[in-house]
N, C-alpha and C positions, 0 to 999 in steps of 0.2 A: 682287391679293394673296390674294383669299377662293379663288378659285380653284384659286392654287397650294398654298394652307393645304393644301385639299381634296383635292388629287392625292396631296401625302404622308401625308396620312392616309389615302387611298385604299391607297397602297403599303404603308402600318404595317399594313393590315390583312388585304391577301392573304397579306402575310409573319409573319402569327399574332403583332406585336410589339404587340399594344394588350390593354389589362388593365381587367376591365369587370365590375361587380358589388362592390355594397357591402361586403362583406367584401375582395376581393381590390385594390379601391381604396383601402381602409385599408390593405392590410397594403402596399401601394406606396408609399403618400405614407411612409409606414415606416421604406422600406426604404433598407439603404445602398448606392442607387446613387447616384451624383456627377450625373447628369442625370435630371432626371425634370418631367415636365410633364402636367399635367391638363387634360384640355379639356372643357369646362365648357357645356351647351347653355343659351343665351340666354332659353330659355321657360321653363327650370327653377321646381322652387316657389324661397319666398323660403328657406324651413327646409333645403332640402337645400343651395341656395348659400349660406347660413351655414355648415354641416356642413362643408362640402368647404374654404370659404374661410379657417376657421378650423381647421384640420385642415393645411391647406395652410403659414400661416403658421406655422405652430407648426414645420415642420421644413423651412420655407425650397423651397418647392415652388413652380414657377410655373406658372400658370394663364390660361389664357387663354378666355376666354367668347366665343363662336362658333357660327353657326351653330344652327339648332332641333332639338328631339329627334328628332324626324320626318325631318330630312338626316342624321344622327348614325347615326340607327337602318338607312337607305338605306344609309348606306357601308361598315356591315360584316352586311349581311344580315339582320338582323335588325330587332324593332320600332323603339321607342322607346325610346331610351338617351339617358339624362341627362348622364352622364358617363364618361371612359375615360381611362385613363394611356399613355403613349406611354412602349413599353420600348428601342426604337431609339435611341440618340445621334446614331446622322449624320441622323434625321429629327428628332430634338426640334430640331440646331443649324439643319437647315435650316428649322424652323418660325420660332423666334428667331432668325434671321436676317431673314428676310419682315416680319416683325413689328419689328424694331427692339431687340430686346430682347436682346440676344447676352452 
């Protein structure tokens, strides 16, 4: 399952659909799109997984915690990335699909 998580966020990211940076992840959880999904790195501090978790609820966002910042930061070329929104639908449903959560 972590695997294939992995592959479509792999694919979210050649295809420029992943939104990353604290401002631009506020202005996503936001936003009015009908699907929208946070991935959330597992090492995170406790204060930014408050932020994001409570941010999240507030406008019905789902999130999934996953993988460390250090693989996170690997799959779209860059450092250490804590967090990132998936702007694809057919990859958020294929995430919530893997996961159970559809």
């Amino acid at each position: 399952m972590k695997n294939k998580i992995y592959s479509l966020l792999g694919f979210a990211a050649r295809s420029r659909n992943l939104v990353f940076g604290k401002e631009r992840i506020r202005a996503y959880i936001k936003s009015r799109r009908k699907k929208k999904l946070i991935i959330l790195a597992e090492d995170a501090s406790d204060r930014i997984k408050k932020d994001i978790k409570m941010r999240c609820e507030s406008f019905g966002v789902k999130i999934l915690e996953m993988f460390t910042k250090k693989e996170l930061g690997i799959l779209i070329g860059k450092g250490e990335i804590t967090a990132f929104g998936v702007e694809n639908d057919g990859i958020v449903d294929g995430i919530l699909k893997e996961i159970g959560g559809k």
